[in-house]
N, CA, C and O of each residue as an XYZ file, in Angstrom:
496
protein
N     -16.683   -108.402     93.268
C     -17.058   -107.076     92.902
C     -18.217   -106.649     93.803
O     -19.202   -107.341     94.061
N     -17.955   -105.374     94.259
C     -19.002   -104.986     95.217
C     -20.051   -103.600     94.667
O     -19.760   -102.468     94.279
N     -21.209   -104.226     94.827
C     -22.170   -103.165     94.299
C     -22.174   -101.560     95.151
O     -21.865   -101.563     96.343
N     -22.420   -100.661     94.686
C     -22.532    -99.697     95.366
C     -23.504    -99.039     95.774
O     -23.779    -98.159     94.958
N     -24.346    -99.040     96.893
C     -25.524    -98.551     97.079
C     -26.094    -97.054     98.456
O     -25.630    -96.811     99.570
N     -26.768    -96.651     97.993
C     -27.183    -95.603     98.786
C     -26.782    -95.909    100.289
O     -27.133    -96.806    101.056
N     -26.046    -94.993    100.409
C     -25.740    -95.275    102.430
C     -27.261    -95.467    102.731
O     -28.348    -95.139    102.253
N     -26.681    -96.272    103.926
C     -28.063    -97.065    104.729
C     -28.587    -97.731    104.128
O     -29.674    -97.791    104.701
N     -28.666    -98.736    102.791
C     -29.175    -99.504    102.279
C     -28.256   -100.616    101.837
O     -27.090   -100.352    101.543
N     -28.804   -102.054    101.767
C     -27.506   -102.935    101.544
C     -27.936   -103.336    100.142
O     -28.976   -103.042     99.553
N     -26.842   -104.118     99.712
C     -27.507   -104.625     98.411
C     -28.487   -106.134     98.028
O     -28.836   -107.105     98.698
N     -28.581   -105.928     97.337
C     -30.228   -107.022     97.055
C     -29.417   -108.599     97.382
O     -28.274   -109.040     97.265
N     -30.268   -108.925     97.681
C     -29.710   -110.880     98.327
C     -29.774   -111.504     96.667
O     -30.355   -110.917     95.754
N     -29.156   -112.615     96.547
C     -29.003   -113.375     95.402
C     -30.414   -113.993     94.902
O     -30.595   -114.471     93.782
N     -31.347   -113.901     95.893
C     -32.490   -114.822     95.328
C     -33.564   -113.571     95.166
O     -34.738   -113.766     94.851
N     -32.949   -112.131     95.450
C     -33.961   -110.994     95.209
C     -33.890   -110.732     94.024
O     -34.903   -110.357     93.433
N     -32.560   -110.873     93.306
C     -31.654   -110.509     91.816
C     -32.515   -111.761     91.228
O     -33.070   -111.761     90.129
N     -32.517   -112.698     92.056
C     -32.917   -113.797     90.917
C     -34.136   -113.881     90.612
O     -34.514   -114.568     89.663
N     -35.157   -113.008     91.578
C     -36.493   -112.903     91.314
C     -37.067   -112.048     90.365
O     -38.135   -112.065     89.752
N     -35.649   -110.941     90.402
C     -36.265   -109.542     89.444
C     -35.770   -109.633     88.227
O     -35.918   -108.787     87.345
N     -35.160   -110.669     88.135
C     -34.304   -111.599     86.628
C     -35.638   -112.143     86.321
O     -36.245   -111.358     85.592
N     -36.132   -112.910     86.530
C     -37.062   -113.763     86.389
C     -38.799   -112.684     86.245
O     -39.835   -113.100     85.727
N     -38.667   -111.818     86.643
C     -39.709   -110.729     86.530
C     -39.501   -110.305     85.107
O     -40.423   -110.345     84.292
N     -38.331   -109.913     84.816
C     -37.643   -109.349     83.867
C     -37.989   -110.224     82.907
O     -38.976   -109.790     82.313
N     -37.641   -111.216     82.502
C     -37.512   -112.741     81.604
C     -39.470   -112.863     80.889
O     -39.953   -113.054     79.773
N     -40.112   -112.595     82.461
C     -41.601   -113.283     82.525
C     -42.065   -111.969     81.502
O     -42.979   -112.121     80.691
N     -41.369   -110.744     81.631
C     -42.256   -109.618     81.086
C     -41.528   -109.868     79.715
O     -42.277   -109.902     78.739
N     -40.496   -110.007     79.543
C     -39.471   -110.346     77.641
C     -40.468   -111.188     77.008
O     -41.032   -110.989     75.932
N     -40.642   -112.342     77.972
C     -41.557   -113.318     77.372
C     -43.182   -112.918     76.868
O     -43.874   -113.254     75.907
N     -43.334   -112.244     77.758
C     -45.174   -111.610     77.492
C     -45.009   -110.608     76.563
O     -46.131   -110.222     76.232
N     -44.057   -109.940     75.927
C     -43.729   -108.850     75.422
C     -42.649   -109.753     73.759
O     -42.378   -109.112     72.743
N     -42.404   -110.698     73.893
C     -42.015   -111.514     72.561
C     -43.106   -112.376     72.330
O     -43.038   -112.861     71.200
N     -44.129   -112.765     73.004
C     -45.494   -113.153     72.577
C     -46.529   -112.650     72.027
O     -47.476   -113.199     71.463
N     -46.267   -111.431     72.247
C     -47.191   -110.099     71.827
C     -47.095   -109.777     70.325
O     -47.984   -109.529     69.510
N     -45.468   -109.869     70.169
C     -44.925   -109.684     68.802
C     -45.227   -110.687     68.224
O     -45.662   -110.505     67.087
N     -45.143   -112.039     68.687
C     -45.366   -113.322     67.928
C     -46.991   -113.085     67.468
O     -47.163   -113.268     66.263
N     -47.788   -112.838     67.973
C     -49.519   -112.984     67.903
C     -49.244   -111.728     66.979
O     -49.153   -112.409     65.958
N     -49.066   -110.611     66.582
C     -49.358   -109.814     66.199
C     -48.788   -110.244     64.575
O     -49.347   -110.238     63.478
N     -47.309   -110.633     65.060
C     -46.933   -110.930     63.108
C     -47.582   -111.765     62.215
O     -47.778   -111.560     61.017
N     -48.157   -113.486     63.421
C     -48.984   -114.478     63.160
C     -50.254   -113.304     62.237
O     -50.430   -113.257     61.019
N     -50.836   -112.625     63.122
C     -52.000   -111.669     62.316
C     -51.631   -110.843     61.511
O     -52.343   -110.438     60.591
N     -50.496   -110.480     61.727
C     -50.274   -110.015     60.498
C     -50.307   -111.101     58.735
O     -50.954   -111.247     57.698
N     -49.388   -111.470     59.293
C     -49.247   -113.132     58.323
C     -50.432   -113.676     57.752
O     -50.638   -113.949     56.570
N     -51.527   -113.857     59.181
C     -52.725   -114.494     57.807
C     -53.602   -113.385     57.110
O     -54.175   -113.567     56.036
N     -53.653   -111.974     57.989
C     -53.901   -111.009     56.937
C     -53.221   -110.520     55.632
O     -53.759   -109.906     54.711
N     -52.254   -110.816     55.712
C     -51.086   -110.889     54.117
C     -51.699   -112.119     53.192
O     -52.048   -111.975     52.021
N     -51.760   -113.313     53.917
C     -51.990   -114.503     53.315
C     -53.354   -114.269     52.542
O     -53.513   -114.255     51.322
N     -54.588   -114.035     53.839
C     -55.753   -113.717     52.729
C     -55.746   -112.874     51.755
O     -56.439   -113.181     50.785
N     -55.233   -112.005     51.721
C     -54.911   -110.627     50.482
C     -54.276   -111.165     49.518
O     -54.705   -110.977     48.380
N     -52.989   -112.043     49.742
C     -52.564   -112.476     48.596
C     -53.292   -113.337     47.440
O     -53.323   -113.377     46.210
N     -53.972   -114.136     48.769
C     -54.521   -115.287     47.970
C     -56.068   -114.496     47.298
O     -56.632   -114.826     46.255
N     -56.479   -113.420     48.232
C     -57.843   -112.552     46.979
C     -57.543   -112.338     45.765
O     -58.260   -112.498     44.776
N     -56.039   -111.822     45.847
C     -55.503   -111.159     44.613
C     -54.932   -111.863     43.510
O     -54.814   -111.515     42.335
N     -54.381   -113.595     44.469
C     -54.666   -114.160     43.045
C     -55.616   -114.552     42.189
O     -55.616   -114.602     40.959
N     -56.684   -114.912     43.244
C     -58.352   -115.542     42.739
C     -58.617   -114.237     41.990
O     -58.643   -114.559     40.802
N     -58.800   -113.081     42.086
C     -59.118   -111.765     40.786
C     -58.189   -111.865     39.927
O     -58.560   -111.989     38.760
N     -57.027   -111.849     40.148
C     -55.856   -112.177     39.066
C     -56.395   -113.641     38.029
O     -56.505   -113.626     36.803
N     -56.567   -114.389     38.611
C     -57.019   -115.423     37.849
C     -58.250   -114.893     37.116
O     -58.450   -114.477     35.974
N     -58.815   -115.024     37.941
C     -60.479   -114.734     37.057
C     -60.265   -113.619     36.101
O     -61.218   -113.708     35.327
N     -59.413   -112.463     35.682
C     -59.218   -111.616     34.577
C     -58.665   -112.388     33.692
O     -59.088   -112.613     32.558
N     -57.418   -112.934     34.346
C     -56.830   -113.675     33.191
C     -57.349   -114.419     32.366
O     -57.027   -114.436     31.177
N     -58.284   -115.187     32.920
C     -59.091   -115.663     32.256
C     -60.017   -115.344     31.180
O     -59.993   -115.762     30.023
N     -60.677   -114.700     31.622
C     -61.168   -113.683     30.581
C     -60.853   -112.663     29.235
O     -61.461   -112.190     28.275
N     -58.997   -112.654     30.044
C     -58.362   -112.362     28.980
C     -58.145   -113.765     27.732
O     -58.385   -113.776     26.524
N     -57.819   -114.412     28.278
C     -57.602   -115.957     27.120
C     -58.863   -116.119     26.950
O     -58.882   -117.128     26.245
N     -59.822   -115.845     27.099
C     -60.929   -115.940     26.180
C     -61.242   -114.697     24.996
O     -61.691   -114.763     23.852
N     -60.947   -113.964     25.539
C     -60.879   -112.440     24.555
C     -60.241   -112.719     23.532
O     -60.794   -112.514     22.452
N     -58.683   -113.352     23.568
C     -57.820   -113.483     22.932
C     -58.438   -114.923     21.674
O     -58.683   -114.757     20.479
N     -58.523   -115.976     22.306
C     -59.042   -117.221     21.798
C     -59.560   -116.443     20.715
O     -58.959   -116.233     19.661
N     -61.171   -115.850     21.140
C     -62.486   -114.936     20.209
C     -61.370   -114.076     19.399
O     -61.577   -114.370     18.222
N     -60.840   -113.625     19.427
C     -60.066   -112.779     18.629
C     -59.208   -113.236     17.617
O     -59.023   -112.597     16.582
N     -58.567   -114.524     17.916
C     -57.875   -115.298     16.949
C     -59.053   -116.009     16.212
O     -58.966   -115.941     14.986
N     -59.936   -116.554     16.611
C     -61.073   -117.110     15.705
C     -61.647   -115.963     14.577
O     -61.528   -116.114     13.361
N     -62.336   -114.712     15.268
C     -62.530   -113.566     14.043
C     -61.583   -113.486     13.459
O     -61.948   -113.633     12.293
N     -60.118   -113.286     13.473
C     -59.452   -112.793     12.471
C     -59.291   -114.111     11.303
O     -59.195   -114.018     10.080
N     -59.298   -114.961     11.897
C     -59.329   -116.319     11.060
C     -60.144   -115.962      9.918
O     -59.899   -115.596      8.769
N     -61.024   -116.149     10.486
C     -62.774   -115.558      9.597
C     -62.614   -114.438      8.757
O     -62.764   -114.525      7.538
N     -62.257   -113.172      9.457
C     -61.943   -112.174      8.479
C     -60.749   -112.654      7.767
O     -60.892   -112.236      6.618
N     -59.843   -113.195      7.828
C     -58.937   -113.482      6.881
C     -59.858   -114.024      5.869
O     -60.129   -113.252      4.949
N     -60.546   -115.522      5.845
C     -61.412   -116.395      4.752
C     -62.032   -115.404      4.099
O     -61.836   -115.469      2.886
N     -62.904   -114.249      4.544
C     -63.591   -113.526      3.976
C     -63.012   -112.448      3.186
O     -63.512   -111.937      2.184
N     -61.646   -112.089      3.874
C     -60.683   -111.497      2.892
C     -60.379   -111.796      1.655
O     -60.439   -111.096      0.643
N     -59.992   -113.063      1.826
C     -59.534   -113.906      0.660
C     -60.438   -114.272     -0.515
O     -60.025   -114.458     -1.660
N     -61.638   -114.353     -0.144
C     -63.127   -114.555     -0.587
C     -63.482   -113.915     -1.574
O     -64.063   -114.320     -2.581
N     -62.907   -112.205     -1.126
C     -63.825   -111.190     -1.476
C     -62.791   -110.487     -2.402
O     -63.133   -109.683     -3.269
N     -61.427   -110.868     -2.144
C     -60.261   -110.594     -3.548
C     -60.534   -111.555     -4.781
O     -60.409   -111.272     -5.972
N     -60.901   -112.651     -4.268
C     -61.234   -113.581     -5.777
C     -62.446   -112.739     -6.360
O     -62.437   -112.438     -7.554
N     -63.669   -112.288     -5.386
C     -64.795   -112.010     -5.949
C     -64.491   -110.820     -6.927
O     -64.904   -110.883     -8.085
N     -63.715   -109.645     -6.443
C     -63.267   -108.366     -6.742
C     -62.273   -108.824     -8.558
O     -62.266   -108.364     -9.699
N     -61.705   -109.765     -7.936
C     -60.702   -110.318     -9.277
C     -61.690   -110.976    -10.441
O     -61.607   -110.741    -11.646
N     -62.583   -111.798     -9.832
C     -63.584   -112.088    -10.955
C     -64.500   -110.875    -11.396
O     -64.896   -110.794    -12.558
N     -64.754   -110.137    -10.641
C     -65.287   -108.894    -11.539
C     -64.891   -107.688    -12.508
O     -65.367   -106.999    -13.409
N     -63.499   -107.897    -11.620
C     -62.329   -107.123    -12.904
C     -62.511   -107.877    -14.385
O     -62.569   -107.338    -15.490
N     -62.585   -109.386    -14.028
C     -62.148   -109.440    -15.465
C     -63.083   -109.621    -16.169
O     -62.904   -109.696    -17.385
N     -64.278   -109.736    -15.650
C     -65.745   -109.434    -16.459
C     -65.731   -108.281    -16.920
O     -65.707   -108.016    -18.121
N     -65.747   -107.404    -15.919
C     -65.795   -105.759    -16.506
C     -64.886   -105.597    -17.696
O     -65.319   -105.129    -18.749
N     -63.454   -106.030    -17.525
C     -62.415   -105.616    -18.712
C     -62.701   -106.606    -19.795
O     -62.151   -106.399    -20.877
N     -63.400   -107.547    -19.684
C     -64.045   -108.673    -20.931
C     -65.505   -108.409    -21.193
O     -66.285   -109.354    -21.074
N     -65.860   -107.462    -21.467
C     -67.701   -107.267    -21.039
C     -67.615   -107.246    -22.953
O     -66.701   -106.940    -23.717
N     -68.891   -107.679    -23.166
C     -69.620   -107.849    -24.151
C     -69.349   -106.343    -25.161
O     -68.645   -106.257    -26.167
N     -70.070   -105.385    -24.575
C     -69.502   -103.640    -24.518
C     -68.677   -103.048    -25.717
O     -68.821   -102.483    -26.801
N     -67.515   -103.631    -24.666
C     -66.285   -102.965    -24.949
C     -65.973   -103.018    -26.595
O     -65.470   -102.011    -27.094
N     -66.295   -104.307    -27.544
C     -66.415   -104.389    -28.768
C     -67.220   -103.154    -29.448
O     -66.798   -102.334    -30.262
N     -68.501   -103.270    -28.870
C     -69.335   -101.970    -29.755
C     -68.725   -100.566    -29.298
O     -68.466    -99.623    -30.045
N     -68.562   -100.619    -28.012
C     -68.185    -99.060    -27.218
C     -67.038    -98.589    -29.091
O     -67.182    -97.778    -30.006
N     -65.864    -99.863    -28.692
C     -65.126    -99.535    -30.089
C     -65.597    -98.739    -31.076
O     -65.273    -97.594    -31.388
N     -66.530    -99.600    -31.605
C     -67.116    -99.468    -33.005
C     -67.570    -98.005    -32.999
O     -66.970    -97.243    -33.758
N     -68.499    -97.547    -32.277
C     -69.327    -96.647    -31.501
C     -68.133    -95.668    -31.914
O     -68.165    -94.925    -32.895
N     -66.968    -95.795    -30.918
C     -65.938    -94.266    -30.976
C     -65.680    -94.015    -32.306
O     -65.767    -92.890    -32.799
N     -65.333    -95.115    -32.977
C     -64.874    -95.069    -34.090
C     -65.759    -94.370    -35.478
O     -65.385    -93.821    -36.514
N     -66.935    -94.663    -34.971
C     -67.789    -94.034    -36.117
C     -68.161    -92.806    -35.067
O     -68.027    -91.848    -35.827
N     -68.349    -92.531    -34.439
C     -68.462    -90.562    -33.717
C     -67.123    -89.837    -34.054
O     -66.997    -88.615    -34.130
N     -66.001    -90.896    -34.270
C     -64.721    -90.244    -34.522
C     -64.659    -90.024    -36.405
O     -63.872    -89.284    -36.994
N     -65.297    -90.548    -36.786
C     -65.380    -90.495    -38.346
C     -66.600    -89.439    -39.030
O     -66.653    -89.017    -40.185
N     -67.801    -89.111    -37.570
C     -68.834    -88.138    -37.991
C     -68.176    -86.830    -37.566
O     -68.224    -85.904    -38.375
N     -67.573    -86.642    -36.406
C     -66.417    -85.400    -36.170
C     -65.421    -84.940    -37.190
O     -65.071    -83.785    -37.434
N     -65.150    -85.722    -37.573
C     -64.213    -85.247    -38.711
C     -64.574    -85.214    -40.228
O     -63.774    -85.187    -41.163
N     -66.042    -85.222    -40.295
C     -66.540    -84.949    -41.517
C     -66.903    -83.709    -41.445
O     -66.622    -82.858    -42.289
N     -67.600    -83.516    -40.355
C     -68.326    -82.044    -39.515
C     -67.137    -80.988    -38.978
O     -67.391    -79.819    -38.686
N     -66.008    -81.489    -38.908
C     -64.916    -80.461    -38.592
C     -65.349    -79.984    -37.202
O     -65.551    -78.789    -36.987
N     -65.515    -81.096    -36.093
C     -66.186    -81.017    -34.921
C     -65.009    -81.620    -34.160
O     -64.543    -82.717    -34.467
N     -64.473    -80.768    -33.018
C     -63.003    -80.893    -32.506
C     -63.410    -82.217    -31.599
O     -64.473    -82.406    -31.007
N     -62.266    -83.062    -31.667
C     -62.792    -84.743    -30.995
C     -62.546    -84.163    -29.129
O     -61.683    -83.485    -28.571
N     -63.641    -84.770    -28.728
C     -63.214    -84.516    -26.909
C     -61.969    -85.634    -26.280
O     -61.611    -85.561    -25.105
């Protein structure tokens, strides 16, 4: 196969092709090295970011399982004190509805209810 070139000019010798191959190759190479160094930097700039973001990721989390821990301990507590304070509430019900009182309070209505109706005094 014959190249075709500008009248008056011949075509390139085999070791001219093989030089501008090799020009060609030397610049692919300086130009796929370029890309290599750049992704490498890219890469450990990804790497440090990731790894910041887990060290803050961690350290919240953390803080969260401690929040949480403290939070299951108070409610513990407020539960005991819940429970505490229904017995206390229940023992005072039944003092109040058993009080000493309530016998005379009786007696008491019963004779204001017996002076009303001597007096023709309408009962409240």
């Amino acid at each position: 196969m014959t190249q075709r070139t500008p009248s008056g000019t011949k075509p390139p010798s085999r070791a001219e092709t093989s030089r501008a191959h090799g020009v060609l190759l030397e610049q692919l190479g300086s130009q796929v090295n370029m890309v290599l160094e750049a992704v490498t930097g890219f890469e450990r700039r990804l790497d440090a970011k990731i790894d910041a973001t887990e060290a803050r990721l961690s350290d919240r989390i953390s803080v969260l399982e401690e929040v949480v821990r403290q939070n299951s301990r108070d409610i513990l507590k407020n539960s005991a004190d819940i429970r505490a304070l229904r017995d206390e509430v229940a023992g005072l019900r039944h003092d109040f509805e058993h009080r000493q009182e309530l016998g005379r309070i009786d007696v008491l209505e019963s004779r204001v209810s017996a002076i009303e109706s001597r007096l023709a005094i309408p009962s409240r």
